[in-house]
matplotlib code that plots the C-alpha trace (Angstrom):
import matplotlib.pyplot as plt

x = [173.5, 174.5, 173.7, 175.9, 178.9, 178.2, 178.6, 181.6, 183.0, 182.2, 184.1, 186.7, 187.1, 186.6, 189.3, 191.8, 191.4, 192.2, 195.4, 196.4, 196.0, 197.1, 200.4, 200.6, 200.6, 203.3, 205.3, 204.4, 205.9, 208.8, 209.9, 209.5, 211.7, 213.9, 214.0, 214.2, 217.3, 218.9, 217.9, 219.5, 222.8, 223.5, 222.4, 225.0, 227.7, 227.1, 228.1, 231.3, 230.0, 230.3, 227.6, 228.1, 225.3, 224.7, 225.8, 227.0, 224.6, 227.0, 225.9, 222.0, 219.5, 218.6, 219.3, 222.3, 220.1, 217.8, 220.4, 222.4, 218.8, 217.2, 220.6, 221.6, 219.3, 216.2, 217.8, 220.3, 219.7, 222.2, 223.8, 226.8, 227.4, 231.0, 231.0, 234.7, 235.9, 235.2, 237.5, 236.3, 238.3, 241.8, 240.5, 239.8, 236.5, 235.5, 232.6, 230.9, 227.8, 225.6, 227.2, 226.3, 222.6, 221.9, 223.8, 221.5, 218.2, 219.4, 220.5, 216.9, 215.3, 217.4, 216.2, 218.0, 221.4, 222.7, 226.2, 228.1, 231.7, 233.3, 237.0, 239.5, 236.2, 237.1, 234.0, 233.5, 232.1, 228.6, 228.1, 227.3, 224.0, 222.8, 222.6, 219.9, 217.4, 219.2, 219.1, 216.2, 218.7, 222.2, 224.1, 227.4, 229.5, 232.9, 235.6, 238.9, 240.0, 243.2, 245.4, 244.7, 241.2, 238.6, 236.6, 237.5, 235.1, 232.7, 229.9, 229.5, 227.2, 224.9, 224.7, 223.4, 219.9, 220.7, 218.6, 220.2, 224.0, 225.7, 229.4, 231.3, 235.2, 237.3, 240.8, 241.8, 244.5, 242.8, 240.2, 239.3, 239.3, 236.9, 234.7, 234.4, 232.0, 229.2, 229.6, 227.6, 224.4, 224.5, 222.2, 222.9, 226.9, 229.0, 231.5, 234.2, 237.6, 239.7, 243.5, 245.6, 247.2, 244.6, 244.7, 243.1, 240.1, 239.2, 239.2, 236.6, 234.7, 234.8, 233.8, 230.3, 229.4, 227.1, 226.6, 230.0, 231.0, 234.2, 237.0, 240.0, 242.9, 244.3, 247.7, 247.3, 249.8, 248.3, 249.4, 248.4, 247.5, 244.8, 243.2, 241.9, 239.1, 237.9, 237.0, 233.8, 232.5, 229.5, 230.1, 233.2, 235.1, 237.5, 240.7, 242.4, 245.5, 245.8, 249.4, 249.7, 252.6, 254.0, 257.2, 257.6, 260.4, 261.6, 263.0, 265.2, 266.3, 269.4, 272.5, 275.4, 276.2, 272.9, 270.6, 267.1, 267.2, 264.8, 262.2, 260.9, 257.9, 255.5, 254.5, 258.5, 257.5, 256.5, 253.5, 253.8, 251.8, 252.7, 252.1, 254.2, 256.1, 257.1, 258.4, 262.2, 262.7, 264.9, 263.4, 264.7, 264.0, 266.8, 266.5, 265.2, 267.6, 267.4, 266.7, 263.5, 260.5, 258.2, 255.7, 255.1, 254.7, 252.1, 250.1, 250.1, 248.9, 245.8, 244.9, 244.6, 243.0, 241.2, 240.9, 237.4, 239.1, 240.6, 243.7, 244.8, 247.1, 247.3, 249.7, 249.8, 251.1, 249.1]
y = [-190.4, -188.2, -185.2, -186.1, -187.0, -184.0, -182.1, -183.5, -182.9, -179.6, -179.1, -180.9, -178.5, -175.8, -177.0, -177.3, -174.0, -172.3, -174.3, -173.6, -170.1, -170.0, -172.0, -169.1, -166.6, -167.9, -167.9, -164.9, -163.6, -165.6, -164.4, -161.0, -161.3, -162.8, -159.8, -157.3, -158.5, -159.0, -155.5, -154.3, -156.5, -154.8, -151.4, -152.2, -153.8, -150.7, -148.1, -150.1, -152.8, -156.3, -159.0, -162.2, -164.8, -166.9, -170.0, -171.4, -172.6, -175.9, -176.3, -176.6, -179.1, -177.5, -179.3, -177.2, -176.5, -174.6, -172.8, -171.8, -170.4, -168.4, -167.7, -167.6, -164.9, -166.8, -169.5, -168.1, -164.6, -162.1, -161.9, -159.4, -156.4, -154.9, -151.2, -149.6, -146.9, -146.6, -146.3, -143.8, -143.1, -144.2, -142.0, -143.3, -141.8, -142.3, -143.7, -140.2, -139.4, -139.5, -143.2, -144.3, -143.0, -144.5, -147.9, -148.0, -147.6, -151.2, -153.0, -151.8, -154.3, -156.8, -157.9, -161.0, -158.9, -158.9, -157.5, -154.5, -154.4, -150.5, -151.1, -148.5, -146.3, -143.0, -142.7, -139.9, -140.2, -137.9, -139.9, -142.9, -141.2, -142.6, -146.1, -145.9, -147.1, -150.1, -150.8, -153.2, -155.6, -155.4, -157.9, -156.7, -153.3, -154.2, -150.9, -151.3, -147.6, -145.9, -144.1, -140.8, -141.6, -139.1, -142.2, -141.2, -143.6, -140.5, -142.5, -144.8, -142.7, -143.2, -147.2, -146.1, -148.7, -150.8, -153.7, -156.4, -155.2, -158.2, -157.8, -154.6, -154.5, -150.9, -151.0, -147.2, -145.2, -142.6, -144.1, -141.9, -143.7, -141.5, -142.1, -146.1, -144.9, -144.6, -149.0, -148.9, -148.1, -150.4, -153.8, -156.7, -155.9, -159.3, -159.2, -155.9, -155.8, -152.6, -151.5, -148.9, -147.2, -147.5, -145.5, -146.6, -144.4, -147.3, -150.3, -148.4, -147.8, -151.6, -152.8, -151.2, -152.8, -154.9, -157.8, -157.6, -161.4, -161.9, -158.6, -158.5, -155.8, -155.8, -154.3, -152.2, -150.8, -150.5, -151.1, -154.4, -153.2, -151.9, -154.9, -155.2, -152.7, -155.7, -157.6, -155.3, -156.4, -158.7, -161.4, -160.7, -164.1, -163.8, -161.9, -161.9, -160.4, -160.7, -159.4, -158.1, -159.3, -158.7, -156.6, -156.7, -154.9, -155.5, -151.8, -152.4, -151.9, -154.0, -155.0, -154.2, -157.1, -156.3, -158.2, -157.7, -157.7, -160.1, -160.6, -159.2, -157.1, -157.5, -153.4, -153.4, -154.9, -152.7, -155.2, -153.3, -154.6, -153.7, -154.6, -157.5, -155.7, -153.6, -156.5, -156.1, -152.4, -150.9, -149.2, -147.3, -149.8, -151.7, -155.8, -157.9, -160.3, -164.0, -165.5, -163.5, -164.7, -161.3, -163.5, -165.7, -162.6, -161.0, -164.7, -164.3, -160.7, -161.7, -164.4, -161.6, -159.0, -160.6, -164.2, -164.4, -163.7, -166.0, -164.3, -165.8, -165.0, -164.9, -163.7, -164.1, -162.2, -159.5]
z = [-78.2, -81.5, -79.9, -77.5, -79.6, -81.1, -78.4, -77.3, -80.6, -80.2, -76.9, -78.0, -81.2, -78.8, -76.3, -79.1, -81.0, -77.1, -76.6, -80.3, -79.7, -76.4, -77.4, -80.8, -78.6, -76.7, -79.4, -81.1, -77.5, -77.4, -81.0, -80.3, -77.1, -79.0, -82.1, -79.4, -77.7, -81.7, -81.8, -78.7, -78.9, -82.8, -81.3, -78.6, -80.9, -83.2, -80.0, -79.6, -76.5, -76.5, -75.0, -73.1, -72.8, -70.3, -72.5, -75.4, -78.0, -78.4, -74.6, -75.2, -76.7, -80.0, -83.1, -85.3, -87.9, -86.1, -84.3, -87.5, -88.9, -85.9, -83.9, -80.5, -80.1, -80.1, -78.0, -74.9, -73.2, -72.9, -69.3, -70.0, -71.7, -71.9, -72.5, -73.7, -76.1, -79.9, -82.6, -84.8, -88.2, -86.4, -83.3, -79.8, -78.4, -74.3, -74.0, -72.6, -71.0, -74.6, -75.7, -71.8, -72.1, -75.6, -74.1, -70.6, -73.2, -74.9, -71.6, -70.6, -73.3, -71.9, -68.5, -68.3, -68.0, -64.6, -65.1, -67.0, -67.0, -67.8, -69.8, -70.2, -70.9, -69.7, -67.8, -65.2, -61.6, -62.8, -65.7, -63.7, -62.3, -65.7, -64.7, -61.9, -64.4, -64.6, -60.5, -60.2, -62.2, -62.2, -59.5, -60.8, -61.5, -62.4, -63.5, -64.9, -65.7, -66.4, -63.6, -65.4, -65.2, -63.8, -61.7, -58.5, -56.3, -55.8, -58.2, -55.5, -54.7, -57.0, -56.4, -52.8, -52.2, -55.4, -53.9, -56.1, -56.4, -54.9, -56.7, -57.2, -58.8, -58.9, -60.5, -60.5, -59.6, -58.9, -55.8, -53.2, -50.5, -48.5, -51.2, -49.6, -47.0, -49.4, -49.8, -46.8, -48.5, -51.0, -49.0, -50.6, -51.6, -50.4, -52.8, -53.0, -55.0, -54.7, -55.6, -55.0, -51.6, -48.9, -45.5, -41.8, -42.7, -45.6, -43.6, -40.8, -44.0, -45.2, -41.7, -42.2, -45.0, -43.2, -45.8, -47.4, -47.3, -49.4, -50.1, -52.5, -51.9, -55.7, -56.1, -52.7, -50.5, -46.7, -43.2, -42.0, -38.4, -39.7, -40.9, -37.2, -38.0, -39.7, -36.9, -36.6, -39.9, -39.0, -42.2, -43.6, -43.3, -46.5, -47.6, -50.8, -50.9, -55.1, -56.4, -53.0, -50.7, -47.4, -47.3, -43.2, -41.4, -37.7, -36.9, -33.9, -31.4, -32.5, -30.0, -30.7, -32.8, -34.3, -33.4, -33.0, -28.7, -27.4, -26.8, -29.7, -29.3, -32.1, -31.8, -33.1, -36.3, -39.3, -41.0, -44.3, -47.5, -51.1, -54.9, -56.1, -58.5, -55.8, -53.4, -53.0, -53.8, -51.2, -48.6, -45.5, -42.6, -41.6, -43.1, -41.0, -39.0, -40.7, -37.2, -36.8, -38.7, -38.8, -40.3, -37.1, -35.4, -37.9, -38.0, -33.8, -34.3, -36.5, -34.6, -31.3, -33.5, -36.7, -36.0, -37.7, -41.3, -43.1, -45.9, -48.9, -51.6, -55.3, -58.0, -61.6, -64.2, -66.5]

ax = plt.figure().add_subplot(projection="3d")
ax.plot(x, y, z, "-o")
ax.set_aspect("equal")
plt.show()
């Protein structure tokens, strides 16, 4: 009987020094995750980025004291990092092709990051080629550059078999539309957002974007008649038309007393789309009789030629 209490005291011993060790290595790795991304998110800060996590710490279940003395570093991973210029000694400096590299190395010791957002950075379309390290993460590319940018749309490119890249965002001036048909390559993409004047050559490209789910025309001038290429695109089921607004035109023929002549043929009908800020400019077509609603005759036209895609607006103000 001793021998065997003294056995299973033994075991027990034994049982508890594994589960303390075990449980002190899982901390000893927890703590370094947590140094590492401090480490990366000053590096970052120090380059001129910003981070966003994926919470706030008022949001979680640790006590404040602990919080205040570890930080949100040991607590909530980093989901975001914002990459823009540098002030430098009363100087604006671009991001540039150096600042991007050192900037990918960090994001790289965080692999809880599944976004980067590219502000007013200057960034050029070769540059991006640097972030293909970064491909087995990222769900979301999001690009708000200046009209005298030199991000043409030509990078797209380089996002060609991203496996996870579900969400992609390009405010510029300066798109190539040709550039669009490299979207196709990119597997999982189901969210797009683009602005700026768009030809029939873009909305063939967006139809063969096979996953593409959900697309926002920001700002855009276009023809609405070319929506119909739409109607090829296997999943897409939403349109949002954001600061974007219908400037239709019947252009004749008028009677004498002038009138549109009816019946009014819908191929009469110009279905013209513009920026808001741009609604109400004068224009060469002739203004559209008041007893003709153009907009009846553009709702009939979508629902012969795009009746699977549903269009929404939104405005607000910057």
């Amino acid at each position: 009987m001793r021998l065997f209490r003294t056995f299973r005291l033994r075991y027990s011993l034994a049982t508890f020094l594994v589960v303390l060790t075990f449980f002190a290595l899982v901390v000893g790795l927890y703590a370094a995750s947590a140094r590492q991304q401090r480490l990366a998110v000053a590096k970052l800060e120090s380059l001129g980025a910003s981070v966003g996590y994926q919470s706030r710490l008022q949001d979680t279940i640790y006590p404040e004291w602990l919080t205040n003395r570890l930080g949100i570093d040991y607590f909530i991973p980093v989901h975001s990092v914002q990459l823009r210029k540098r002030r430098d000694s009363r100087k604006v400096v671009p991001l540039g092709a150096d600042r991007l590299a050192q900037s990918v190395a960090l994001i790289q010791r965080l692999p809880r990051v599944k976004s980067i957002r590219f502000t007013g950075t200057g960034i050029r379309d070769e540059d991006l080629a640097l972030l293909a390290p970064l491909a087995p993460q990222i769900e979301e590319l999001y690009f708000s550059e200046s009209r005298n940018s030199e991000l043409t749309g030509s990078c797209l490119q380089h996002f060609a078999n991203w496996p996870r890249l579900k969400r992609l965002t390009l405010f510029n001036g300066q798109l190539d539309t040709k550039s669009l048909g490299h979207l196709a390559g990119i597997p999982s993409l189901a969210s797009l957002t683009i602005t700026g004047t768009l030809d029939k050559e873009t909305f063939s490209s967006l139809a063969e974007v096979r996953n593409l789910t959900s697309l926002t025309l920001h700002s855009s001038t276009f023809n609405g008649r070319w929506l119909a290429a739409l109607s090829n695109s296997p999943r897409l089921k939403s349109l949002e038309l954001r600061n974007t607004t219908n400037s239709f035109r019947y252009r004749g023929p008028y009677t004498t007393e002038g009138d549109p002549i009816e019946p009014v043929q819908t191929e009469h009908i110009e279905f013209l789309f513009v920026p808001w800020s741009l609604h109400g400019v004068a224009r060469d077509a002739p203004p559209a009789n008041k007893k003709l609603d153009v907009h009846a005759h553009f709702e009939r036209w979508r629902q012969q030629n795009v009746s699977n895609l549903r269009i929404g607006y939104s405005f607000f103000r910057s």
